[in-house]
MMTF fields as JSON, N, C-alpha, C and O atoms, coordinates in Angstrom:
{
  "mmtfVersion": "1.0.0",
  "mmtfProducer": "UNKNOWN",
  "numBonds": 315,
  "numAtoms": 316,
  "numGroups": 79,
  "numChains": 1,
  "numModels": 1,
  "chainsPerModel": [1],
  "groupsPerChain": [79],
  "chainIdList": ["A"],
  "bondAtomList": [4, 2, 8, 6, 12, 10, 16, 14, 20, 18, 24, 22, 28, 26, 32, 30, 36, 34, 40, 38, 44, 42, 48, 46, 52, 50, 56, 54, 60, 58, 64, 62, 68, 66, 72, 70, 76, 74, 80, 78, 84, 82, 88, 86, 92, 90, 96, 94, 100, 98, 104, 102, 108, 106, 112, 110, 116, 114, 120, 118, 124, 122, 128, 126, 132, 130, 136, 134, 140, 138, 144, 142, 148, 146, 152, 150, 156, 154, 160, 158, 164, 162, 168, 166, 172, 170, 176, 174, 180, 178, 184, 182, 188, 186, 192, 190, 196, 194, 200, 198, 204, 202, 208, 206, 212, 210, 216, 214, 220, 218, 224, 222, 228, 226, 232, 230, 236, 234, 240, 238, 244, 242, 248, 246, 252, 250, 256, 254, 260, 258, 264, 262, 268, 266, 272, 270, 276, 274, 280, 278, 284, 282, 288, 286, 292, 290, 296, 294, 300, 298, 304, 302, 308, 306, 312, 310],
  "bondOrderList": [1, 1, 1, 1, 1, 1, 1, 1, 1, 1, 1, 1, 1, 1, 1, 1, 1, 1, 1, 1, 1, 1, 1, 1, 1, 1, 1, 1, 1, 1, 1, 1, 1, 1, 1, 1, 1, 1, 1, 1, 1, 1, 1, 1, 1, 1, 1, 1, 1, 1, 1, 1, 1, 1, 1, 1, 1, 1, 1, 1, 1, 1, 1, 1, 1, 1, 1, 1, 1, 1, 1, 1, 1, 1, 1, 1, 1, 1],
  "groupList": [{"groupName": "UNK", "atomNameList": ["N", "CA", "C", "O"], "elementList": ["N", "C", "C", "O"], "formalChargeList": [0, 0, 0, 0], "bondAtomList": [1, 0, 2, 1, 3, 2], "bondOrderList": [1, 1, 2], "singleLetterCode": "X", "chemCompType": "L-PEPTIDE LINKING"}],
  "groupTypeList": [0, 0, 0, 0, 0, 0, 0, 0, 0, 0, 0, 0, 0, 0, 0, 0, 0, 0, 0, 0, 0, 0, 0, 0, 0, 0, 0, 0, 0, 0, 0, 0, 0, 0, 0, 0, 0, 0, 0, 0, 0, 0, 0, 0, 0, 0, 0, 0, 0, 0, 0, 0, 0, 0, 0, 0, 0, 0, 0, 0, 0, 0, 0, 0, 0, 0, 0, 0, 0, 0, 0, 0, 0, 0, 0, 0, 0, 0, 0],
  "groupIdList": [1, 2, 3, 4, 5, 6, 7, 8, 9, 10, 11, 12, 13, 14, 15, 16, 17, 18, 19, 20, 21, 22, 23, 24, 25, 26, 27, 28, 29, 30, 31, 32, 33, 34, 35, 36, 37, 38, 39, 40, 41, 42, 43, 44, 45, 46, 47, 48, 49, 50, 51, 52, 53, 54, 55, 56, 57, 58, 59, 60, 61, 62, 63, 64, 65, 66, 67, 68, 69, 70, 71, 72, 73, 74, 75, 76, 77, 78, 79],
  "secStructList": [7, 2, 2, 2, 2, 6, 6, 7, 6, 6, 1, 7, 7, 7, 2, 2, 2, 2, 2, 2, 2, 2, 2, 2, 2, 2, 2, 2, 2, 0, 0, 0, 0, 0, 7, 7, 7, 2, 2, 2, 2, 2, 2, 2, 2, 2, 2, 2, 6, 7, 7, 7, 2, 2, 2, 2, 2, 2, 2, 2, 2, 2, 2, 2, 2, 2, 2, 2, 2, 2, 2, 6, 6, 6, 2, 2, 2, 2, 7],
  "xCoordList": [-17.709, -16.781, -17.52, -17.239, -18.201, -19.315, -20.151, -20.242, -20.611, -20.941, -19.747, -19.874, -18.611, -17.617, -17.138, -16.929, -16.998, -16.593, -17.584, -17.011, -18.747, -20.305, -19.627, -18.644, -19.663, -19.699, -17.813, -17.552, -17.026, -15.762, -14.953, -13.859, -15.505, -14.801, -14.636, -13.646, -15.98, -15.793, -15.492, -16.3, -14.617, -14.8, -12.429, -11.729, -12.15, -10.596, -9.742, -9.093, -9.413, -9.416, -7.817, -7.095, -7.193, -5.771, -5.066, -5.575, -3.709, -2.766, -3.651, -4.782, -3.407, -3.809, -5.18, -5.307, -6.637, -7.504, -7.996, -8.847, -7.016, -6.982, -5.736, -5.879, -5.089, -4.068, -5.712, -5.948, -6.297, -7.089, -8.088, -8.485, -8.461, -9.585, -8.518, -8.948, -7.328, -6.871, -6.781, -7.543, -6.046, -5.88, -7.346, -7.393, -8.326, -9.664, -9.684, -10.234, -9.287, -9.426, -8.6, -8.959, -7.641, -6.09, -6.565, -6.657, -7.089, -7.424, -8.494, -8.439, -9.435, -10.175, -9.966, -10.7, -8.825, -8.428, -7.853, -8.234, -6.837, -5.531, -6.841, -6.56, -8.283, -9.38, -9.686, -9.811, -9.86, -10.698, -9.876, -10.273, -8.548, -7.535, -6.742, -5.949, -7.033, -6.326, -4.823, -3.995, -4.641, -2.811, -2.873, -3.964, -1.306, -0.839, 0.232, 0.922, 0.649, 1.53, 0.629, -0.519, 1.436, 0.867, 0.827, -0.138, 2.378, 2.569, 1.589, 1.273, 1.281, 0.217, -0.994, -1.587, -1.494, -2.58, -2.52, -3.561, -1.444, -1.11, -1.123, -2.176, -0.594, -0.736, -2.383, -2.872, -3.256, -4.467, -4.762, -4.917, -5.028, -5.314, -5.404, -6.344, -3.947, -3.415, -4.538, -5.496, -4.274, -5.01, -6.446, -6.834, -7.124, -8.234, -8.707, -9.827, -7.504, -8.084, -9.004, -9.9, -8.647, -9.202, -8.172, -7.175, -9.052, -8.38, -8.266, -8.961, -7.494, -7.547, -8.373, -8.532, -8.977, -10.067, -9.164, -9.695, -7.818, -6.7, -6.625, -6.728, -6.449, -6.458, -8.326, -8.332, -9.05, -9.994, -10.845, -11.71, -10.349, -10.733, -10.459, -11.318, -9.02, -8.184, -8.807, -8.921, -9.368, -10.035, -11.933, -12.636, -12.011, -13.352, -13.62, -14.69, -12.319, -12.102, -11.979, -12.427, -11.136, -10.947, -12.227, -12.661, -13.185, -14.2, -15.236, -15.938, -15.104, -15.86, -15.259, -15.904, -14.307, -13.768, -14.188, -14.416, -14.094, -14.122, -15.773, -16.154, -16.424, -18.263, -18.608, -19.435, -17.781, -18.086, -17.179, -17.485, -16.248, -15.988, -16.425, -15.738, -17.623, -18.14, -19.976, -20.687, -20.053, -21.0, -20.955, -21.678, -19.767, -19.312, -18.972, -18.751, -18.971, -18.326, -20.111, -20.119, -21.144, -22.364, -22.765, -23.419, -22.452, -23.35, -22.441, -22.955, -21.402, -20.371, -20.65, -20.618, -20.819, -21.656, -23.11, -23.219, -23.832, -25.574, -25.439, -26.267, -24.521, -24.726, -23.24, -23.056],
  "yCoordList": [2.868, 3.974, 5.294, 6.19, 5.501, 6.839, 6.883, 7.99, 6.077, 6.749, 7.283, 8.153, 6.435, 7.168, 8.532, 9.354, 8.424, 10.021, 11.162, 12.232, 11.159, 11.724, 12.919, 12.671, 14.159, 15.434, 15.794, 16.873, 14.961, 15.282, 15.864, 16.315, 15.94, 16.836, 18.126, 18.743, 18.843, 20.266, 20.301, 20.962, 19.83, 19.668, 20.033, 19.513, 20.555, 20.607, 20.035, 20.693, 18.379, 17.661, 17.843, 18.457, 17.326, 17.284, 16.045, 14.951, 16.428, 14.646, 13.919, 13.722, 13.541, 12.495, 12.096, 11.034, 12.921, 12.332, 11.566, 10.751, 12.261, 11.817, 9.825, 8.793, 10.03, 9.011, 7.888, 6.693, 8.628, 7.306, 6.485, 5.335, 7.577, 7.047, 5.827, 4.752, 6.149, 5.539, 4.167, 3.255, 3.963, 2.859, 1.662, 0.485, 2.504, 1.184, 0.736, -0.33, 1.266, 0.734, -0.216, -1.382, 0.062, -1.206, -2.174, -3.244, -1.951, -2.969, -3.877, -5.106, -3.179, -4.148, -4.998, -5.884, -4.546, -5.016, -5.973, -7.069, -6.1, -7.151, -8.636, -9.803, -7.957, -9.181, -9.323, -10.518, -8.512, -9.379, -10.428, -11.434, -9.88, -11.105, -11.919, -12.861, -11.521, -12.528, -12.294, -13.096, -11.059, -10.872, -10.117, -9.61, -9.658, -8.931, -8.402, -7.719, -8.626, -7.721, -6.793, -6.922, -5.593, -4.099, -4.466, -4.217, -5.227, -4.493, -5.671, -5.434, -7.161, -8.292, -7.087, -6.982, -6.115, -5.748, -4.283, -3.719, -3.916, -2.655, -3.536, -3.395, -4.34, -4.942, -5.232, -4.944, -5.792, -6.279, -5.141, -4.917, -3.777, -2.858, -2.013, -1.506, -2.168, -1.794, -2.984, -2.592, -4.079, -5.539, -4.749, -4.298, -4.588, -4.524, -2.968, -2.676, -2.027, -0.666, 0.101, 0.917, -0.27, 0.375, 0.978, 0.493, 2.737, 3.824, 3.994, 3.398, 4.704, 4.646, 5.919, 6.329, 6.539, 7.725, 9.282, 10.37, 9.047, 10.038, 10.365, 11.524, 9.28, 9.406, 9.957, 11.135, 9.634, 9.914, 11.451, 12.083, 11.667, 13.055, 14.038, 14.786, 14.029, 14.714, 15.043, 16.226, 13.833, 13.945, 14.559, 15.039, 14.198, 14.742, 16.266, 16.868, 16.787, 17.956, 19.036, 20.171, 18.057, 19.223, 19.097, 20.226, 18.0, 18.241, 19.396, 20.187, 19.24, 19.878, 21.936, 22.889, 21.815, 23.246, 23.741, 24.768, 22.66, 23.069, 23.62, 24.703, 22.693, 23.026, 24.541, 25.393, 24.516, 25.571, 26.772, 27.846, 26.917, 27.923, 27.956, 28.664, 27.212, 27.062, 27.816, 28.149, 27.782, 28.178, 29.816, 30.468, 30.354, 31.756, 32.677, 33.887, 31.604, 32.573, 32.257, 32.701, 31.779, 31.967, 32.949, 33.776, 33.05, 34.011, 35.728, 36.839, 35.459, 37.032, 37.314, 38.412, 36.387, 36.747, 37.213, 38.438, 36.754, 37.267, 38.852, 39.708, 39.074, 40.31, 41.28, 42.423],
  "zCoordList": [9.65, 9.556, 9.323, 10.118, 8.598, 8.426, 9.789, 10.32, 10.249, 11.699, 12.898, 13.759, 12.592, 13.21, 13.303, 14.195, 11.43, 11.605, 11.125, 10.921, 10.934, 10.97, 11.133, 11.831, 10.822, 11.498, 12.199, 12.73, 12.077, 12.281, 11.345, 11.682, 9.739, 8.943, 9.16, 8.769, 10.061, 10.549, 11.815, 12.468, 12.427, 14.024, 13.852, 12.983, 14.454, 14.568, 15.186, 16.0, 14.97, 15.859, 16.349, 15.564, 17.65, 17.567, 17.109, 16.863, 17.028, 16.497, 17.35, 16.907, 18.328, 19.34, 19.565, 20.175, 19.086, 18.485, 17.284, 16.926, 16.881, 15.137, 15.295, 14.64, 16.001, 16.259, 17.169, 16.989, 17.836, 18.803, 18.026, 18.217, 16.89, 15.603, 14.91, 14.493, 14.885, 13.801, 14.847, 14.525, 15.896, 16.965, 16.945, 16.586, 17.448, 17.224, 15.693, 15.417, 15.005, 13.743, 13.741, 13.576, 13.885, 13.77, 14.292, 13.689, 15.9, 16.775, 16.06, 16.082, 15.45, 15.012, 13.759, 13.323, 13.28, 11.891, 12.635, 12.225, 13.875, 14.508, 14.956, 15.229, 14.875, 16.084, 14.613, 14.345, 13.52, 12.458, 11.64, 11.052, 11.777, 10.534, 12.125, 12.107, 12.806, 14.36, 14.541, 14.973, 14.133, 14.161, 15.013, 15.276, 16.002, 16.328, 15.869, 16.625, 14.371, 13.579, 13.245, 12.819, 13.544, 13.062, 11.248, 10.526, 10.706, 9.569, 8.326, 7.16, 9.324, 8.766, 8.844, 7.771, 9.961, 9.547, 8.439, 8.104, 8.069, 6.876, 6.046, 5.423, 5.677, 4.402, 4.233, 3.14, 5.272, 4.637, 4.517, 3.316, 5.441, 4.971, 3.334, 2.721, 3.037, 1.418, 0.557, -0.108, 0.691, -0.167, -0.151, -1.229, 0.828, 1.069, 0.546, 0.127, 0.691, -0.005, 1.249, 1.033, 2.325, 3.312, 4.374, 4.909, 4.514, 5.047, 6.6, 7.423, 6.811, 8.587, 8.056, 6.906, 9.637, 9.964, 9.784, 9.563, 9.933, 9.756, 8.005, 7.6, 7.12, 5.467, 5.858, 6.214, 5.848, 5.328, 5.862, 5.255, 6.926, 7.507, 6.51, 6.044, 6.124, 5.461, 4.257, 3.937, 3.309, 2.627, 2.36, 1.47, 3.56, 3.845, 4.384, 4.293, 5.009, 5.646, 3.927, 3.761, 2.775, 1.979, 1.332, 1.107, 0.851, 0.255, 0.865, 0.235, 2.177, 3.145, 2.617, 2.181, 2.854, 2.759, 0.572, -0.068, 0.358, -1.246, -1.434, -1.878, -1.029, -1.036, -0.298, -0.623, 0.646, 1.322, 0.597, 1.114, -0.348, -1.038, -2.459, -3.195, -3.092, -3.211, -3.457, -4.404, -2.082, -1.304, -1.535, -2.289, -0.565, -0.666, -1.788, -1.735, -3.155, -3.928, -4.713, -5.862, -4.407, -5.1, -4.633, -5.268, -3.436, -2.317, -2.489, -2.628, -2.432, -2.667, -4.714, -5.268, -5.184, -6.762, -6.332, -6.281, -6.13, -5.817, -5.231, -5.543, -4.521, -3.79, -4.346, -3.925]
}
């Protein structure tokens, strides 16, 4: 999953990229537990504590924006 989304916290993705990240994930969750229930593979998901690429962007997008204001308010203090 970190090589997946490498460098996509600063990148502006649309719904429908953000929806295709989340799809191979499912898919591989439906080949790893052998289901084709969406909601057999949300539940292992929840059990398991593991995020689709959509929760975790989100999260990585605000850490990303927080460091970087952050950043600006060392740099707008120095000068």
């Amino acid at each position: 999953m970190p090589i997946m989304l490498y460098g996509l916290d600063v990148c502006c993705l649309r719904k429908a990229e953000v929806n295709s990240l989340d799809f191979v994930i499912n898919r591989f969750y439906m080949k790893l537990f052998r289901t084709n229930n969406m909601n057999t593979t949300k539940d292992c998901q929840a059990y398991l504590n593991l995020n689709l690429p959509s929760e975790l962007l989100v999260k990585r997008y605000d850490k990303f924006l927080s460091k970087l204001s952050a950043i600006n308010n060392i740099y707008n203090a120095a000068f």
